[in-house]
ROKOLSE-455945 format. One record per residue (C-alpha): residue in three letters; y negated, z, x. Coordinates in steps of 0.5 Angstrom, whole numbers, padded with zeros to 4 digits, always signed. Example, Ala and Ser with C-alpha at 12.3 -4.5 7.8 and 13.67 -1.06 7.14 Angstrom:
! ROKOLSE-455945
ALA+0009+0016+0025/SER+0002+0014+0027/
//
This chain:
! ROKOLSE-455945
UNK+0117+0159+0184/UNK+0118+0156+0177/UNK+0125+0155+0178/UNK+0126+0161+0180/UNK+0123+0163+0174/UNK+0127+0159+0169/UNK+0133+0162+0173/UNK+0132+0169+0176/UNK+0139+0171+0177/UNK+0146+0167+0179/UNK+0151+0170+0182/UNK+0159+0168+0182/UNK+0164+0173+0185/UNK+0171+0172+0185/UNK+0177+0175+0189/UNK+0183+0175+0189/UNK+0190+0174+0191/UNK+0194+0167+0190/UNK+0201+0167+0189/UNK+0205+0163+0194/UNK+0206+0158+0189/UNK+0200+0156+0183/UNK+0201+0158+0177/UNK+0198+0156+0171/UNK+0192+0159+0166/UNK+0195+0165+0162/UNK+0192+0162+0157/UNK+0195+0156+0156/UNK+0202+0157+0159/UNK+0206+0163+0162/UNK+0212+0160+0166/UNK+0214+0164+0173/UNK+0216+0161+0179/UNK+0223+0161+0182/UNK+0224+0169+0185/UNK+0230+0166+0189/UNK+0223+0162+0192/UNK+0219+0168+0192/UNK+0216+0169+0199/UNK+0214+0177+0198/UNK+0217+0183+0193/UNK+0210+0183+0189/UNK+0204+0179+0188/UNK+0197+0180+0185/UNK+0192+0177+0184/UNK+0184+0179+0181/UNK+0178+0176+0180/UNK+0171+0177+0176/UNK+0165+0172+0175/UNK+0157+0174+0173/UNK+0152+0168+0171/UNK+0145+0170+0168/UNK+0140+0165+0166/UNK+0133+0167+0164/UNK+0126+0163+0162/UNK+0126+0157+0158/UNK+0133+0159+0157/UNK+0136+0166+0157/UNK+0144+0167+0157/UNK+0150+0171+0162/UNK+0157+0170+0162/UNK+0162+0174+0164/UNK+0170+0173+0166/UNK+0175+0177+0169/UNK+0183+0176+0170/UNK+0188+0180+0174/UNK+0196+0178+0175/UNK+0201+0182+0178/UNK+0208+0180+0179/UNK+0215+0183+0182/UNK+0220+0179+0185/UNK+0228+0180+0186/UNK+0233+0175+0188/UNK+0235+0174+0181/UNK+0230+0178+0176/UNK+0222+0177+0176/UNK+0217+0181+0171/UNK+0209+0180+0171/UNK+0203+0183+0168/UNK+0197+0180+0165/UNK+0191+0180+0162/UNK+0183+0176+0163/UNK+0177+0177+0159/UNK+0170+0172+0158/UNK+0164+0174+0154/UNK+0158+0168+0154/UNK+0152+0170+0150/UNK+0145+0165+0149/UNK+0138+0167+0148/UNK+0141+0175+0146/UNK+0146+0173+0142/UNK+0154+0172+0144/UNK+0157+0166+0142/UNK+0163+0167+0146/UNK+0169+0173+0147/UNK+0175+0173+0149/UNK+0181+0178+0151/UNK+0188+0177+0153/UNK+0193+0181+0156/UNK+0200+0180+0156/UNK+0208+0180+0160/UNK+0213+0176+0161/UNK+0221+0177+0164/UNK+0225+0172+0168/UNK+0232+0172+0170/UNK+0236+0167+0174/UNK+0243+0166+0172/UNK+0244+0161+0177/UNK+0241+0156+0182/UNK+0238+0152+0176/UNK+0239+0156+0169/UNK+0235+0162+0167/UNK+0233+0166+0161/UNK+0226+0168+0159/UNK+0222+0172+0155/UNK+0214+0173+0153/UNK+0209+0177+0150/UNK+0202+0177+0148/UNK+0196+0178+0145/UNK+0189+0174+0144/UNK+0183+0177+0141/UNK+0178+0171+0140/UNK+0173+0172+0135/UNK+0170+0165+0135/UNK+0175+0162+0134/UNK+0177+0165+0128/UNK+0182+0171+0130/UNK+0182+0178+0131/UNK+0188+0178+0134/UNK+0195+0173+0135/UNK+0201+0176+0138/UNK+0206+0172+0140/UNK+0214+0174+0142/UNK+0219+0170+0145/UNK+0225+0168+0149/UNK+0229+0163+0151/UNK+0233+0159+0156/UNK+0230+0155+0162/UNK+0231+0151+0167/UNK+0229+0148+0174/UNK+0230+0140+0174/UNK+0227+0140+0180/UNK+0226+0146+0186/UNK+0224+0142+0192/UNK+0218+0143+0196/UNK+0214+0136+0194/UNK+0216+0136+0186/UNK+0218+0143+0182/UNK+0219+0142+0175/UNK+0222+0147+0169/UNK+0223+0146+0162/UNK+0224+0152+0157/UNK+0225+0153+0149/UNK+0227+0159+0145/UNK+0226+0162+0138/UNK+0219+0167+0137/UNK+0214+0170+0132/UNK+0207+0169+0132/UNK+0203+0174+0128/UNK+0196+0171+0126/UNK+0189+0177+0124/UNK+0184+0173+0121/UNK+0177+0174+0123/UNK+0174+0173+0116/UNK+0180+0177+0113/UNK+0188+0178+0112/UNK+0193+0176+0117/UNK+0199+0171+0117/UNK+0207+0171+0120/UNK+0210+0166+0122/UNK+0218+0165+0126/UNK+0216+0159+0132/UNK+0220+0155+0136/UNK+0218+0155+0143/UNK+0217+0150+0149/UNK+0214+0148+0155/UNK+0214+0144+0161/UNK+0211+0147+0168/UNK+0210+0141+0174/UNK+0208+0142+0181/UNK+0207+0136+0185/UNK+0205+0138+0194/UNK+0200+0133+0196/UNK+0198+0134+0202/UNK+0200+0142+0206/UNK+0195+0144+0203/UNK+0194+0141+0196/UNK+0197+0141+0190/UNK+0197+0138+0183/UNK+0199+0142+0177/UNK+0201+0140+0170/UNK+0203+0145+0164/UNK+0204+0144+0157/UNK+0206+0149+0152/UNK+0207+0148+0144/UNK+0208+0154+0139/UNK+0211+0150+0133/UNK+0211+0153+0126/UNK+0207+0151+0121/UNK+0201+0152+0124/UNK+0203+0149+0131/UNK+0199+0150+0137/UNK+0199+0145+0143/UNK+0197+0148+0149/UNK+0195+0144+0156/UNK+0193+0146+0163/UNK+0191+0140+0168/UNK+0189+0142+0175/UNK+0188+0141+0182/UNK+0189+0146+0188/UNK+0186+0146+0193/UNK+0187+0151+0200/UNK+0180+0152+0205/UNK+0184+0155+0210/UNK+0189+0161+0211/UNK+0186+0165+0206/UNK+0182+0162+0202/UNK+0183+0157+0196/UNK+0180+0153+0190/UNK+0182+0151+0184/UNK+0180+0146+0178/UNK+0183+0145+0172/UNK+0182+0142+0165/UNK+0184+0147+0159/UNK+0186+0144+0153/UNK+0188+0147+0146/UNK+0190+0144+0139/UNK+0191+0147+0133/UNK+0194+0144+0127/UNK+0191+0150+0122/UNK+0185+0153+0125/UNK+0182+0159+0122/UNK+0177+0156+0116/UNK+0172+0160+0120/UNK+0173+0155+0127/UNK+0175+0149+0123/UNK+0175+0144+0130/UNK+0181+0143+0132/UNK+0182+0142+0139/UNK+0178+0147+0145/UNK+0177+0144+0152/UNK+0175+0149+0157/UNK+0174+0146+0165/UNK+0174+0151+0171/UNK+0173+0152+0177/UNK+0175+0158+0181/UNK+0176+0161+0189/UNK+0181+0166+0191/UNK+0182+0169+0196/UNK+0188+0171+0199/UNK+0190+0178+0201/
//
């Protein structure tokens, strides 16, 4: 009975449809699969999570994310956007909200051009809202079904609204790196990094494990790192890590 008055309500829902090839967090790193892999014209996912905690403590967290992405032999395109709130003893102290796009197009078997946008409201961490739009050229280095490995670059802007006031334009370089690594029939290793090079450079980071329960059902483990050289003067620390662990369910 104590226990269950420190901790009235737990509940963790999350539904989604997972793509036939992981993909790493949109917070971190926006690469697309190979459309001449894809299996399907379109693919999507959404997920929601709720905890609430109560007694000694109080506090609740919310997260939402959707992904949707349209496939032809040679052009793909995507659309998507999460959200999380955290809050302790009634006061909030963590939200979050993104939503973006990106577009794919293979030249050939191994080139391809890309271009992204973005936006990030995330007040605790000093912004009100980051804008980043890019475009480049990628290339698949590897493409068979144990190892899979894209490099990318291209040139950008990074638009930054401070929380505590003014805002801030910068030209960027853009790079990344997505790498997949087929364990076993069913799991998967993921390793993603993204840097946004300017004079406020931002490293981005996903390492993660996927791992399939059966036909439908999937879990997924990842441990999220971001680095800042200049943070807001409002969220000095540098580096912010994030671990998740999340179950999908495949439509």
């Amino acid at each position: 009975m104590k226990a269950l008055n420190k901790l009235s309500v737990v509940l963790l829902l999350s539904a989604g449809a997972l793509c036939q090839q992981a993909l790493a967090d949109n917070n971190v790193f926006t690469v697309m699969d190979d459309p001449s892999t894809a299996k399907k014209d379109f693919e999507g996912n959404a997920a929601a999570g709720y905890m609430a905690q109560s007694g000694n403590t109080t506090s609740s967290s919310v997260t939402a994310n959707s992904n949707l992405t349209w496939y032809t032999p040679s052009f793909a395109y995507s659309l998507w956007g999460n959200a999380s709130n955290t809050s302790s003893n009634d006061e909030r102290s963590s939200e979050t909200y993104q939503v973006g796009g990106r577009t794919r197009y293979n030249l050939n078997s191994a080139d391809y051009l890309f271009g992204q946008a973005s936006w990030l409201s995330d007040r605790f961490n000093g912004y009100d809202g980051r804008s980043i739009l890019a475009a480049g050229y990628g290339r698949q280095i590897l493409n068979g079904p144990v190892h899979s490995l894209r490099l990318e670059a291209g040139p950008g802007v990074r638009y930054d609204e401070y929380r505590e006031g003014g805002h801030e334009t910068q030209a960027l370089a853009y790079g990344a790196l997505s790498y997949q690594w087929q364990l076993t029939d069913n799991t998967k290793f993921i390793q993603g990094i993204s840097v946004l090079g300017s004079d406020s450079t931002t490293v981005n980071s996903e390492t993660g494990l996927q791992v399939g329960i059966n036909d439908h059902f999937a879990l997924k483990m990842a441990y999220n790192v971001t680095w800042n050289q200049s943070p807001p003067a409002s969220a000095p620390d540098r580096t912010d890590t994030k671990t998740t662990i999340s179950l999908s369910y495949s439509l």
